[in-house]
C-alpha positions in Angstrom: 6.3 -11.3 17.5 3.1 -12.2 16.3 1.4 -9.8 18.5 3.7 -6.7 17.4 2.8 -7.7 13.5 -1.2 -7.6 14.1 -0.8 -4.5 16.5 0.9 -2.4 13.3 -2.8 -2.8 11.7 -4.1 -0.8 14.4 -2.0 0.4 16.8 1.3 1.0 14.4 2.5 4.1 17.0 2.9 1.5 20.0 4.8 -1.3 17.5 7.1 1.5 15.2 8.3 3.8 19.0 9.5 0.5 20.1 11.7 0.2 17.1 13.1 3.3 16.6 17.0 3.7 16.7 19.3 6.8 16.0 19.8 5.9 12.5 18.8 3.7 9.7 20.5 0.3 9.5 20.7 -2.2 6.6 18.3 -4.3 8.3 15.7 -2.1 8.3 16.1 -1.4 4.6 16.3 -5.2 3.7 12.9 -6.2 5.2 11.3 -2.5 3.5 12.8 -4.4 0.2 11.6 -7.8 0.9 8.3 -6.7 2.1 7.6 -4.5 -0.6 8.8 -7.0 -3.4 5.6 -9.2 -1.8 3.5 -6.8 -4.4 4.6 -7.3 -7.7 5.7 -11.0 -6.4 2.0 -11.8 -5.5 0.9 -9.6 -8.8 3.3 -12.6 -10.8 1.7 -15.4 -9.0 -1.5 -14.8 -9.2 -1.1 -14.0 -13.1 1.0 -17.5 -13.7 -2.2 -18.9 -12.1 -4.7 -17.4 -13.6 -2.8 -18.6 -17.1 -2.4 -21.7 -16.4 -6.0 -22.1 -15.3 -7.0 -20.5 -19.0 -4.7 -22.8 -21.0 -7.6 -25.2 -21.7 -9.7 -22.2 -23.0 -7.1 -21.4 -26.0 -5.1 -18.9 -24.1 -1.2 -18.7 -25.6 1.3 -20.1 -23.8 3.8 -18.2 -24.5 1.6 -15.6 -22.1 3.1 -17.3 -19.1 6.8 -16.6 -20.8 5.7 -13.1 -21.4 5.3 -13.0 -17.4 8.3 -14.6 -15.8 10.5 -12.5 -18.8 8.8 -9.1 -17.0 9.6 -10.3 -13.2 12.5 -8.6 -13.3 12.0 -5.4 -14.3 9.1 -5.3 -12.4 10.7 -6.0 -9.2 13.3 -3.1 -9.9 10.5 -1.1 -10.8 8.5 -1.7 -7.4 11.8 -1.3 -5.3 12.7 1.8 -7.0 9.3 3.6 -6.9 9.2 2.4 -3.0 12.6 3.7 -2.1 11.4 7.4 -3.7 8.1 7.3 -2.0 10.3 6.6 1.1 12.2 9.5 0.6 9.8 11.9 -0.3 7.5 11.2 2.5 10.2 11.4 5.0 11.3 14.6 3.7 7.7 16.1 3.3 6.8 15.0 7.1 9.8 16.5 8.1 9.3 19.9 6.4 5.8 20.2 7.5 7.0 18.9 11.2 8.6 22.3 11.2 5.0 24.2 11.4 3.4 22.2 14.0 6.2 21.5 16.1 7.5 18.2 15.5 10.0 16.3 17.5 11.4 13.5 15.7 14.5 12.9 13.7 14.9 12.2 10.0 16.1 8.7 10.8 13.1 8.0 13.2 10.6 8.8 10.5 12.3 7.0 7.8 12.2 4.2 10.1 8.6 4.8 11.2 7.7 5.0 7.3 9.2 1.5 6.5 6.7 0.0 9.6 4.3 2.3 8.1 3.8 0.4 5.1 3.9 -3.3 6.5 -0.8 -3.2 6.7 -1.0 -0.8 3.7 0.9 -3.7 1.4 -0.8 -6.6 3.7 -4.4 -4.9 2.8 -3.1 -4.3 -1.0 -2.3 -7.9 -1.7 -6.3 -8.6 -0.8 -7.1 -6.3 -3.4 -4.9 -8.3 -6.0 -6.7 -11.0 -4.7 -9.9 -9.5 -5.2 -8.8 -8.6 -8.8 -7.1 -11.8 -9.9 -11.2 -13.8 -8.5 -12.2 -11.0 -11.2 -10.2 -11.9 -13.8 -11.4 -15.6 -13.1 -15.4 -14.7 -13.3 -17.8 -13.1 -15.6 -20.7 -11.3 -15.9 -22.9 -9.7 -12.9 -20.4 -10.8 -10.6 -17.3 -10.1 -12.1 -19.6 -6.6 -12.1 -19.4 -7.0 -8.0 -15.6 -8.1 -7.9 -14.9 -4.7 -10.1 -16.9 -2.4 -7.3 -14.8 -4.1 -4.8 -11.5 -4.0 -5.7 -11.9 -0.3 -6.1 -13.9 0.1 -3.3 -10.7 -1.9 -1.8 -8.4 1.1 -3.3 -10.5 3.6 -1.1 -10.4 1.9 2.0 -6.8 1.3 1.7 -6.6 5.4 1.0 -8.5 5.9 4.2 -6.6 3.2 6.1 -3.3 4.4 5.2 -4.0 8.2 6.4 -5.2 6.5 9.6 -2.6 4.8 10.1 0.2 7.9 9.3 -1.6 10.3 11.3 -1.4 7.9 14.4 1.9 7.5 14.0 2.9 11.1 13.3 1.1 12.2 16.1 3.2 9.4 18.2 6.7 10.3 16.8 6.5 13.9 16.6 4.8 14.1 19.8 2.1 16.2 18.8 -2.1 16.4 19.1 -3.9 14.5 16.6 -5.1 17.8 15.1 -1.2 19.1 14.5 -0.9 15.4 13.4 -3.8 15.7 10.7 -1.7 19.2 9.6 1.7 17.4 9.2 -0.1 14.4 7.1 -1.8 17.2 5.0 0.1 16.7 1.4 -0.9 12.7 2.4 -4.6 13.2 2.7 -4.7 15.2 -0.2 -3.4 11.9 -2.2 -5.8 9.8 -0.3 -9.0 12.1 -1.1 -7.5 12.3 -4.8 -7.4 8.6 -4.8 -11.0 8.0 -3.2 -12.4 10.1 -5.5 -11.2 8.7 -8.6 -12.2 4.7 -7.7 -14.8 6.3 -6.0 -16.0 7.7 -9.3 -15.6 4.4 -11.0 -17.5 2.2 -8.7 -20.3 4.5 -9.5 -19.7 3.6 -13.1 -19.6 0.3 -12.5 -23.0 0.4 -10.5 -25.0 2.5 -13.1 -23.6 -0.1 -15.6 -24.9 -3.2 -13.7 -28.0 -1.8 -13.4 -28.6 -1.1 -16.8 
């Protein structure tokens, strides 16, 4: 079991072909929910701590009210956004599979996409981690803590269209080349993405060394 979690991070095709079943169950879209709720559950945590560590300093109560009130909504929020990335990258991987050739089955991507996501939100939660220590510090480091975190966004950008493109390539049983094609309107969003944070830990830098 344990072995099967830690090979998703870099060997996700061997892990996700093992689980792939003619159609989507219940189960498979209960642990997507409950893995993907570990987000804006962590987010809530690590805000109810960072509150309650700041009481002392004059920060309002009523702050750590304001957070448990927005759980909620945030949850359905995160669930709902999920679900339609879900979708849509099922759809788009099956459209583009057309082109290049692609074997697999609706089902078996939507599948492969719930697995898919298990390191990207494991890597994410280190970056709320990363941001909540920043929230906590000042100064130079919390200068650092800020190039990090975004620097965190890019990698998990990079990451995540490693990750895809193995798998694609896996599932649809096609080159890695073909692969890199079908994850095309992915790798767009990831280059988008590492531009933009990339542009702000430049920021960041020139401002620190001012």
């Amino acid at each position: 079991m344990l072995n099967s979690f830690l090979k998703l991070f870099y060997k996700p095709e061997e892990v996700i072909l093992e689980k792939l079943e003619p159609k989507v169950r219940w189960g498979h879209i209960g642990f997507f929910i409950l893995w993907v709720i570990s987000l804006p559950v962590a987010i809530l945590l690590f805000n109810i701590i960072n509150i309650i560590l700041n009481m002392s300093q004059g920060i309002n109560t009523f702050m750590l009210g304001f957070w448990m009130s927005q759980m909620f909504g945030t949850l359905l929020g995160t669930i709902a956004g999920a679900a339609l990335w879900l979708i849509l990258s099922t759809i788009c991987i099956k459209l583009l599979g057309f082109i290049v050739g692609g074997k697999a089955t609706m089902n078996e991507i939507a599948i492969s996409q719930i697995y898919v996501t298990i390191p990207v939100i494991a890597v994410s939660i280190i970056t709320i981690i990363i941001t909540f220590l920043n929230y906590s510090t000042d100064g130079i480091l919390s200068n650092i803590l800020q190039m990090l975190e975004n620097i965190m966004y890019v990698l998990t950008a990079i990451y995540s269209i490693y990750l895809e493109v193995r798998v694609v390539s896996a599932l649809q049983r096609i080159n890695l080349i073909k692969a890199i094609v079908n994850c095309s309107v992915f790798i767009v969003l990831a280059i988008l993405t590492a531009i933009k944070y990339g542009q702000i830990v430049i920021n960041v830098y020139n401002n620190t060394m001012k």
